[in-house]
C-alpha positions as CSV (number, residue, x, y, z in Angstrom):
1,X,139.6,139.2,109.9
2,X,140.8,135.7,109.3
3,X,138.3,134.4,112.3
4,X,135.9,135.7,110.6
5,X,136.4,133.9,107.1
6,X,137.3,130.5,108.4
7,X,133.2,130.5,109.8
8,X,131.5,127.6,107.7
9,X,127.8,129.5,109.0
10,X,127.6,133.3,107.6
11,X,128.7,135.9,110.1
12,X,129.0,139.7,110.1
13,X,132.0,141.7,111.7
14,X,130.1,144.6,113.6
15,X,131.5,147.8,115.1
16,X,130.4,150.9,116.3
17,X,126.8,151.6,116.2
18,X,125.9,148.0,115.1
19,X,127.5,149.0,111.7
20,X,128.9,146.5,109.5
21,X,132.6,146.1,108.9
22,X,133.1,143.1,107.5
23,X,131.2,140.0,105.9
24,X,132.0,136.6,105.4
25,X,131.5,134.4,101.9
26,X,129.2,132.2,103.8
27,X,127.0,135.1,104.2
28,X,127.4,137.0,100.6
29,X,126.6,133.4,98.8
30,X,123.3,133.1,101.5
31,X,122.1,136.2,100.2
32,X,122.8,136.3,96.5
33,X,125.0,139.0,94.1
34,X,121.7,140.9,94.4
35,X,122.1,142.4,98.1
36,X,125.1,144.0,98.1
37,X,127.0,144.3,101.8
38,X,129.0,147.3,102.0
39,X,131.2,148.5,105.6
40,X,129.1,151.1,107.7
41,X,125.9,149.5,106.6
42,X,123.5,149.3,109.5
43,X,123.5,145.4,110.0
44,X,119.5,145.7,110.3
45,X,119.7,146.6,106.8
46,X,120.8,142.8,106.0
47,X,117.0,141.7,107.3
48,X,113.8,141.9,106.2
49,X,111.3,144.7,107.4
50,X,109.4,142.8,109.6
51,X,112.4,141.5,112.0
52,X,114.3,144.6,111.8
53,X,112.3,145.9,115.1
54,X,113.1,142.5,117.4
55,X,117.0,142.6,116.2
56,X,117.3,146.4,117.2
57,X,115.7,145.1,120.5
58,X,117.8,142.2,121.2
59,X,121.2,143.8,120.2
60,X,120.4,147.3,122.7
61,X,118.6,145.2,125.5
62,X,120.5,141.7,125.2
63,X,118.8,138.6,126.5
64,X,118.2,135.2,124.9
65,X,118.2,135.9,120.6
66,X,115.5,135.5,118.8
67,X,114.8,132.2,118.0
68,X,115.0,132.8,114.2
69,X,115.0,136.0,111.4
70,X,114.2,136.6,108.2
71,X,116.9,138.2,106.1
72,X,116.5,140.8,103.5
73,X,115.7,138.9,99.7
74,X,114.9,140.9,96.4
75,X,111.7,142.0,95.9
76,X,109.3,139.2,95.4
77,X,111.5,136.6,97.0
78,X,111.9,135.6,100.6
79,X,115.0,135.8,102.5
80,X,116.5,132.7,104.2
81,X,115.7,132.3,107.7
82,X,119.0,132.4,110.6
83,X,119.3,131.7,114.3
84,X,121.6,135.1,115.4
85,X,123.8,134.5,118.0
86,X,126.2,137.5,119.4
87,X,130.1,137.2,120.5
88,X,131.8,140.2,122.1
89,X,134.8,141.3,120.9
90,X,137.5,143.6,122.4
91,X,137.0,147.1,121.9
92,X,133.2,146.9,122.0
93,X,133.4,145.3,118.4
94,X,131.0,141.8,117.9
95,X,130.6,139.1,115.5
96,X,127.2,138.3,114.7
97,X,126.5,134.6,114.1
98,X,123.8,133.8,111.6
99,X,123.1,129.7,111.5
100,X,120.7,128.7,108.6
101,X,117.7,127.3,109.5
102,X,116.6,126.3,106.0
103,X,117.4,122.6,106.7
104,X,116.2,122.7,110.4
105,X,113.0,123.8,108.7
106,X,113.0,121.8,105.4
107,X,113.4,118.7,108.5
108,X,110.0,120.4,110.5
109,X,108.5,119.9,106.9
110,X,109.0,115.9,106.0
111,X,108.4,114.8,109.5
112,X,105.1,116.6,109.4
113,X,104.1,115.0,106.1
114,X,105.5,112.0,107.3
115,X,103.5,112.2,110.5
116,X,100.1,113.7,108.4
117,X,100.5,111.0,105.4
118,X,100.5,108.5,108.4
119,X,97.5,109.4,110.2
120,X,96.0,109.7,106.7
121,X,97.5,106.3,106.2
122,X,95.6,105.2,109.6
123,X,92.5,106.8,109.1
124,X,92.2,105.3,105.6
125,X,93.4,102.0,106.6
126,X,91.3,101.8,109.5
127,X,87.6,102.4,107.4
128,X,88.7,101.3,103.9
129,X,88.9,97.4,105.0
130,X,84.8,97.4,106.6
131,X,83.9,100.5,104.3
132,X,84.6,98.5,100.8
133,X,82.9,95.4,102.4
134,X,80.1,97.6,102.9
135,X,79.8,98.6,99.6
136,X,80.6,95.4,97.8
137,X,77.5,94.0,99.5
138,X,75.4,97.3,98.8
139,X,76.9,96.8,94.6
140,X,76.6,93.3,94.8
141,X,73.0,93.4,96.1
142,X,71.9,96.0,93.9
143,X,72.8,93.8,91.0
144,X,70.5,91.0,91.8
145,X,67.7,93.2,92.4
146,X,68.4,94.4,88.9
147,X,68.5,91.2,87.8
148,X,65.4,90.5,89.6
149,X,63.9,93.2,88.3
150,X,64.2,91.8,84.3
151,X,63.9,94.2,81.5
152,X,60.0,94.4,81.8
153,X,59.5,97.9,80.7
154,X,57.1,98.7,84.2
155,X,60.4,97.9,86.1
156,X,62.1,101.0,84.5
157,X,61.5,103.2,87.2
158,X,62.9,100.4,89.7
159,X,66.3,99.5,87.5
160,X,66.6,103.1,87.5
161,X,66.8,104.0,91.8
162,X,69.2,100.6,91.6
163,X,71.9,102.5,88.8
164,X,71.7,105.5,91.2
165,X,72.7,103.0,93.9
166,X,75.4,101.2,92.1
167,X,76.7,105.0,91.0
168,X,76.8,105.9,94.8
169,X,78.2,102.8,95.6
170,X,81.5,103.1,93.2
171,X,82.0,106.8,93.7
172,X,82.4,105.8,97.3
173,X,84.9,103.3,96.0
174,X,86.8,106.2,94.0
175,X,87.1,108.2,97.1
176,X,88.4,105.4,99.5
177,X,91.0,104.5,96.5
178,X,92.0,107.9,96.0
179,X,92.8,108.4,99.8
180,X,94.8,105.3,99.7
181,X,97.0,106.0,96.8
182,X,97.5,109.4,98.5
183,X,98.5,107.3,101.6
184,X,101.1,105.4,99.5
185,X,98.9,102.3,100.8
186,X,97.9,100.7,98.3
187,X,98.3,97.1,96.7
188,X,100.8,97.5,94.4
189,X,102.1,94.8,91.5
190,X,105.1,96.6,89.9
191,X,107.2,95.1,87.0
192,X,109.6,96.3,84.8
193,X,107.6,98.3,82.0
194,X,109.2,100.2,78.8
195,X,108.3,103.9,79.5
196,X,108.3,104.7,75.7
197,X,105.7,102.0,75.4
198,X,103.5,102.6,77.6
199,X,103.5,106.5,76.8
200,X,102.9,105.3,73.3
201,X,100.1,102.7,74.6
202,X,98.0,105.8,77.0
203,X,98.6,108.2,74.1
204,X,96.3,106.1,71.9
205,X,93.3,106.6,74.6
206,X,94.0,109.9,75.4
207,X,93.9,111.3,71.7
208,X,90.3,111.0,71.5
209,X,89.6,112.2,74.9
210,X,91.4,115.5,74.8
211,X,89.7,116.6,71.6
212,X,90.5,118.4,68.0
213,X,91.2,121.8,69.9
214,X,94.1,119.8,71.4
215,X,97.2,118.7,69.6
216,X,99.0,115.6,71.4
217,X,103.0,115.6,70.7
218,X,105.4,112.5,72.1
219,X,108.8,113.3,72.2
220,X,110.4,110.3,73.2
221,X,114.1,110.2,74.2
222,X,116.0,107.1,72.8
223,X,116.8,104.3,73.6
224,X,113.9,103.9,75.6
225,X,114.9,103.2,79.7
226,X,112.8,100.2,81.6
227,X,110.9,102.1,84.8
228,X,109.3,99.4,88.2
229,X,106.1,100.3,88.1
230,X,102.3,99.0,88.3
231,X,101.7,99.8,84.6
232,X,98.0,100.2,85.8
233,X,98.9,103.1,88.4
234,X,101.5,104.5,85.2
235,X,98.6,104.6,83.4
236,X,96.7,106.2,86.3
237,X,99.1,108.9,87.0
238,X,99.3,110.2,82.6
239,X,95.3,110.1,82.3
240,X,95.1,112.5,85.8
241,X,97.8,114.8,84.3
242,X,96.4,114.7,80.9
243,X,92.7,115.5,82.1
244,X,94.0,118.1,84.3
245,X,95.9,119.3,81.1
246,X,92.6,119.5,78.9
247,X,90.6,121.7,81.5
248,X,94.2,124.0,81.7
249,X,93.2,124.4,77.8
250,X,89.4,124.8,77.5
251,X,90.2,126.8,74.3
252,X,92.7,124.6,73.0
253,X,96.5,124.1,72.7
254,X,99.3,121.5,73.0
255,X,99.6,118.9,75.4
256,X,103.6,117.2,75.4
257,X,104.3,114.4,77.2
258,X,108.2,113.4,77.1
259,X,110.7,110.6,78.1
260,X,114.0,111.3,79.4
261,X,116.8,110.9,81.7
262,X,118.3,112.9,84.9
263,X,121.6,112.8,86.4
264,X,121.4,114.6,89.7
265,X,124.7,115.9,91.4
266,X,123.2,117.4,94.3
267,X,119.6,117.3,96.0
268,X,116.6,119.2,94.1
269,X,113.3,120.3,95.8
270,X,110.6,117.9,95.1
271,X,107.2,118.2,96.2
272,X,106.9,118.4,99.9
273,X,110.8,116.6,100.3
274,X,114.1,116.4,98.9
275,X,114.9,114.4,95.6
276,X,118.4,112.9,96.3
277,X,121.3,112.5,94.4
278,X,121.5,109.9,91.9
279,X,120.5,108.7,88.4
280,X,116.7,109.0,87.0
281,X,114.2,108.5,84.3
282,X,112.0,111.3,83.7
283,X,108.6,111.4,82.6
284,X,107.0,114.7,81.9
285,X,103.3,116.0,81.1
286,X,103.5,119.5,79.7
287,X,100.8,121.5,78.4
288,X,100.1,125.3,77.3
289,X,97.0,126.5,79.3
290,X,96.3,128.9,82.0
291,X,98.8,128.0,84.6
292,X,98.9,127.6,88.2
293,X,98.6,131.0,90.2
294,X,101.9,131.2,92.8
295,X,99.3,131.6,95.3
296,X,98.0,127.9,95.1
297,X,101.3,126.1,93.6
298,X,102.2,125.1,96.7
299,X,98.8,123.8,97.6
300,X,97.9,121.4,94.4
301,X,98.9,118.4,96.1
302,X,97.4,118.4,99.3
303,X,94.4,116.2,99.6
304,X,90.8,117.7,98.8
305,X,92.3,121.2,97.6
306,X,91.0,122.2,94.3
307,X,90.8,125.5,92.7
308,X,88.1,124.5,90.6
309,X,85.6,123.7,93.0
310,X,82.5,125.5,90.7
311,X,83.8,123.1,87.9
312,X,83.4,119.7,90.1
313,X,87.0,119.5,91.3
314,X,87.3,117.1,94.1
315,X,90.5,118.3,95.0
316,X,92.0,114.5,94.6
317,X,93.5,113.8,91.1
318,X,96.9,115.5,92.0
319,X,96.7,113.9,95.4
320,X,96.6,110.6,94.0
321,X,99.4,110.9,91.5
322,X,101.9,112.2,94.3
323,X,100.8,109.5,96.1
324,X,101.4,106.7,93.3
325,X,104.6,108.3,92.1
326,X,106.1,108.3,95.8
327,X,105.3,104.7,96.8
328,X,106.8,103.5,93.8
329,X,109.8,105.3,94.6
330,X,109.9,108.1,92.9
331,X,109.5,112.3,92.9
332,X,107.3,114.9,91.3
333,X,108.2,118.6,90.2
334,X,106.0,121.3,88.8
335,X,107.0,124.3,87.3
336,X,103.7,126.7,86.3
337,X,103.3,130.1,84.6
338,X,99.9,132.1,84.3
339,X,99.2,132.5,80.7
340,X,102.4,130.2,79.9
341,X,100.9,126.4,81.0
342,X,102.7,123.7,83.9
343,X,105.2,121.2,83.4
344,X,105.0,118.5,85.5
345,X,107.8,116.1,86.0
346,X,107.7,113.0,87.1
347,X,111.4,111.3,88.3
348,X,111.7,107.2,88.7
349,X,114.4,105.0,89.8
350,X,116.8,104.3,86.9
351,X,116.4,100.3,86.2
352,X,119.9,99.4,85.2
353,X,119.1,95.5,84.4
354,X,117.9,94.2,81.4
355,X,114.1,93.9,81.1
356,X,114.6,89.9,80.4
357,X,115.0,89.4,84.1
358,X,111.9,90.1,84.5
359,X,109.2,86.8,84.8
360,X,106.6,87.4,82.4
361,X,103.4,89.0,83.3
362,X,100.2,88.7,81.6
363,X,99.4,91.2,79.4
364,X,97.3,94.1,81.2
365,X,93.6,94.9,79.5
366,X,93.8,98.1,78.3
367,X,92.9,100.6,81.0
368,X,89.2,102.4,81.3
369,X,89.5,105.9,80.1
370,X,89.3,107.7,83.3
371,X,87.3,110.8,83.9
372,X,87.6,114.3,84.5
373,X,89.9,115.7,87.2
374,X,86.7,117.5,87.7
375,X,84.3,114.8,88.2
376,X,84.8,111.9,90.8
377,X,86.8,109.0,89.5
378,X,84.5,105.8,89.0
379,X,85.2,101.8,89.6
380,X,86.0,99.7,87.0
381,X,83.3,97.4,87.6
382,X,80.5,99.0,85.5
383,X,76.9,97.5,85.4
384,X,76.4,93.7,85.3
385,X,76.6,92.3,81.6
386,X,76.0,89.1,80.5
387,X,78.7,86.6,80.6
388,X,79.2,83.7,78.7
389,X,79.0,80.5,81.3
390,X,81.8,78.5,82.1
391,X,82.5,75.1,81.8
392,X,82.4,73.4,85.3
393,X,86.0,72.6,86.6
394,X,86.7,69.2,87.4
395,X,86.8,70.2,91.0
396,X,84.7,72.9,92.8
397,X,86.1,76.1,94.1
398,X,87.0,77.2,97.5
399,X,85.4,80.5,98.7
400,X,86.7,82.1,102.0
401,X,85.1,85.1,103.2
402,X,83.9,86.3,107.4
403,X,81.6,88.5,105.8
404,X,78.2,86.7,105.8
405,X,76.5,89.1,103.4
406,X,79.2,89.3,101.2
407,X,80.0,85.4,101.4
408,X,76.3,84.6,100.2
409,X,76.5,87.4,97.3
410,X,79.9,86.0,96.1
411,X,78.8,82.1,96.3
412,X,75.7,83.2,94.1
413,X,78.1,85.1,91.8
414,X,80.2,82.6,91.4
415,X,77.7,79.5,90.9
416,X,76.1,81.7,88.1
417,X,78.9,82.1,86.1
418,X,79.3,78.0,86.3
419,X,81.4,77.2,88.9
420,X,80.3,74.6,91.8
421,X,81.6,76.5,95.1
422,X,82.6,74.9,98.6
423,X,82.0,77.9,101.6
424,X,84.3,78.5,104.4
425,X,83.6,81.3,107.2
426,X,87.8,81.3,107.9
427,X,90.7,80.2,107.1
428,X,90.6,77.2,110.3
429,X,87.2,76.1,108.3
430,X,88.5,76.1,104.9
431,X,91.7,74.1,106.5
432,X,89.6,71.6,107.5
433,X,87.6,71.2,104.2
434,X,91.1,70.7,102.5
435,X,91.7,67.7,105.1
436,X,88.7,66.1,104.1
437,X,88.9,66.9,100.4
438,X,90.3,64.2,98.2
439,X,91.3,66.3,95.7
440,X,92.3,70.1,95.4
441,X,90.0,73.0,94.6
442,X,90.1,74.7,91.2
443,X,90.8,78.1,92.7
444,X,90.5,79.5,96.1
445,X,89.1,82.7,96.8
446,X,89.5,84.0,99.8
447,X,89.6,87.4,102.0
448,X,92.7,89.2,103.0
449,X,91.4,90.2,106.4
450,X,89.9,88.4,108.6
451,X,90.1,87.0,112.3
452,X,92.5,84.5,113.3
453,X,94.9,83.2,109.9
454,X,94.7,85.7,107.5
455,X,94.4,85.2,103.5
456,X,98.0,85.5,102.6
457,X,99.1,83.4,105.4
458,X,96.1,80.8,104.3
459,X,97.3,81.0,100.8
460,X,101.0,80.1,102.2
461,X,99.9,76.8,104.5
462,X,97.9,75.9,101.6
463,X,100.0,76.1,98.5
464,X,102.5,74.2,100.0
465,X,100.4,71.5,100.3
466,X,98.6,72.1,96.8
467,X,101.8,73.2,95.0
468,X,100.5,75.5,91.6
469,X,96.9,76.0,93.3
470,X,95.9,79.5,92.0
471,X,94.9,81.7,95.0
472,X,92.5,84.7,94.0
473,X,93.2,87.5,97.1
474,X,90.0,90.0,97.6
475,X,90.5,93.0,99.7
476,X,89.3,96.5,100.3
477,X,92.7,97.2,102.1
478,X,95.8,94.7,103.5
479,X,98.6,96.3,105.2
480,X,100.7,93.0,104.6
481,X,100.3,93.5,100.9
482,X,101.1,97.4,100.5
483,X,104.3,96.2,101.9
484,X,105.4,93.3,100.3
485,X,102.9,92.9,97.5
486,X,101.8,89.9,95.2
487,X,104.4,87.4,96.2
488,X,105.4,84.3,94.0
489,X,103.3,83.0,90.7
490,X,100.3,82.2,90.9
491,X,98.5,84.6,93.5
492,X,96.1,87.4,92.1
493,X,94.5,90.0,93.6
494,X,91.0,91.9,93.6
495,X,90.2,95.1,95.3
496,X,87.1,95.4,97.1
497,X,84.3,96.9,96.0
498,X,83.8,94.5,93.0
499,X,80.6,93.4,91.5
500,X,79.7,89.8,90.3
501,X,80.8,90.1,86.8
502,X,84.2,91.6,88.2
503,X,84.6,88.3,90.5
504,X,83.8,85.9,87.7
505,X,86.2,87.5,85.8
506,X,88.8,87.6,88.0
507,X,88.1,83.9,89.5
508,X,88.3,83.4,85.1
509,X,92.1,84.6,84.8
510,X,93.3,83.2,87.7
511,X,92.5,80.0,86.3
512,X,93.9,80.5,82.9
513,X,97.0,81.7,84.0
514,X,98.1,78.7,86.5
515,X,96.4,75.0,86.5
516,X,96.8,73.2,90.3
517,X,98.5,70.1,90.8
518,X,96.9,67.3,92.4
């Protein structure tokens, strides 16, 4: 039947008694070499059990067609889903339209995690900004009482209640960072890294970490391909796999990470979307342990899901790498087999130009071994330690902050590591102090958020007038910045919660690294 086989959706030729009598390509290559379709074959053969009842229905009693089936699938596999629609032919014969619905439905899919990773994104946004201000002031204010406190040993009981407040205080910072890498919201600073390197460089801190019962293998392919990434968040995303790797392997075995390349031809399922067609650099995590149950494969990813929950899971480590990985750009895979271990595979843009383009950055400390999948990931900024005092700058610095409790903690933070400090509420207010000032601050600090001008904007009017002045940006979340990042030399940035050695320290390399001009 030639109308049949010039159909581009499969169709079925049916005769008398609904039987079969003829089936198109576009239908045989839908269901596989496996189902075989042979004439006289009742057509509710073709589906699976469960819709078998409403097609018999429909195709005696007529009406509007179901709005989609399920066809038949071998055993342990489910069929594709169709939209039937039914054209009479003479005789009493019918065709029996089947349209796929797999892309209708793969379409339902991204726009509802488009539409929940927004709300997320919302939600997040919308607390992280007064919720990390609200703990920088509880962390910050915890530290002088310990300081207050002095190493006296009747203040032990004291200086203990104030750890177990700076330990609340950054696992509450964990939690909003984790939601906001999930989000794909967070402040970014991507540069072109060397993948080989930096596997190298995170394979150094993890040796130690995953134990003797676990052998680390590199297998790096060559030559070694540039990825844009934070190197941080790179960093990030390996220790979460390779932590999830070690508790896969609490008796021991072989953890692989691997370099490569990808050429794809035509679209491959990715987690939760599509990974298009093009060239890519691959980055894999592979380790021998348990595996992944098919039950919860599809679940790993999702935000607070853990299956470890007796163990400490916080159901957030995967979250947070999907998260990373997709807003710089690129796509994660897993493949899993109980008893067998997972392979996770991470896919980046291919960088094409030469890594000399690239301005040079300074070199990144090396990153804090991070814990546990299982136990909630902690701040950077540990306890207060004792740093060695500055030398006064010729002229004082310029602190911006609407906070009042955090604009008092981070004046006394900064005049104790050395620094003389000039105070502005808002960015009008710290204008105005640069019209009056006969020479140029140091450094500003300043807020990203705030009423009226906002930092970034501030840092703009103010650098053109004070060409070279090193800006040091503090937020707990800035919307401009997830989108357009650090921009131009000499502009830093440090996420809120931070304590008063993290500030000195950052106020410290944003002066090294660029020296204003009067």
């Amino acid at each position: 039947m030639a109308l049949l086989s010039g159909l581009p959706d499969p169709a079925l030729w049916l005769g008398e008694g609904e039987a079969v009598r003829e089936a198109n390509a576009a239908l045989r290559q839908m269901l596989g070499p496996a189902v075989l379709i042979r004439p006289g074959t009742p057509v509710d053969r073709l589906f699976a059990a469960a819709a078998r009842p409403l097609l018999r229905q429909w195709l005696q009693e007529g009406g509007e067609p179901p709005a989609e089936l399920r066809l038949i699938a071998p055993e342990g596999q489910e069929g594709p889903l169709v939209a039937p629609q039914r054209l009479a032919l003479p005789r009493g014969d019918s065709v029996l339209l089947l349209r796929d619905q797999s892309h209708r439905r793969a379409l339902e899919a991204r726009v509802a995690e488009a539409d929940r990773l927004q709300a997320l994104g919302a939600l997040a946004g919308g607390i992280a900004h007064d919720f990390n201000n609200l703990l920088s002031v509880v962390l910050g204010a915890a530290e002088d009482a310990e300081r207050l406190a002095g190493a006296q040993p009747a203040q032990a009981p004291l200086r203990a209640e104030l750890n177990q407040i700076k330990e609340a205080a950054r696992r509450g910072a964990a939690l909003v960072r984790q939601m906001m890498a999930y989000a794909r919201q967070q402040v970014l600073a991507p540069r072109l890294v060397p993948l080989n390197a930096a596997v190298e460089g995170i394979a150094q801190l993890l040796r130690p970490l995953l134990g003797q019962s676990i052998r680390l293998t590199l297998e790096l392919d060559t030559p070694g391909r540039h990825v844009r990434i934070d190197p941080s968040q790179l960093d990030r995303v390996l220790m979460n796999l390779a932590m999830n790797a070690r508790q896969a392997m609490p008796e021991g075995g072989e953890l692989t990470l691997r370099t490569g390349r990808a050429l794809l031809l035509q679209p491959q399922r990715g987690v939760g979307e599509d990974i298009p067609v093009g060239r890519w650099t691959v980055l894999e995590v592979e380790d021998t342990g348990k595996g992944i149950p098919p039950e919860l494969l599809t679940r790993i990813f999702e935000p607070f899901f853990t299956g470890r929950l007796q163990q400490g899971g916080t159901g957030m480590g995967l979250a947070t790498v999907h998260g990373i990985v997709r807003q710089s750009g690129g796509y994660v895979t897993v493949r899993s087999t109980p008893g067998v271990g997972s392979l996770f595979r991470i896919l980046l843009p291919r960088v094409e130009e030469p890594a000399a383009v690239e301005p040079p950055a300074p070199a990144p400390e090396p990153p804090m071994p991070a814990p546990p999948a299982s136990a909630p990931e902690l701040s950077a900024a540990g306890p207060p330690a004792a740093q060695p005092a500055v030398q006064p700058a010729l002229a004082p610095l310029l602190l911006v902050e609407d906070e009042a409790p955090l604009r008092r903690l981070a004046e006394r933070a900064l005049q104790r590591a050395g620094w003389a400090v000039m105070v502005a509420e808002d960015a009008e207010s710290a204008l105005e102090m640069l019209e009056e000032a006969a020479t140029p601050p140091a450094l500003m600090v300043t807020d990203v958020v705030m009423p009226g001008m906002d930092g970034t904007e501030l840092a703009r009017v103010v650098r053109q007038r004070f060409p070279g002045l090193p800006v040091l940006l503090v937020s707990g979340y800035a919307p401009s910045m997830v989108e357009k990042g650090l921009e131009g030399p000499g502009l830093h940035f440090l996420a809120k919660p931070y304590g008063a050695a993290d500030l000195a320290e950052a106020a410290r390399r944003a002066m090294a690294v660029e020296t204003p001009l009067a």
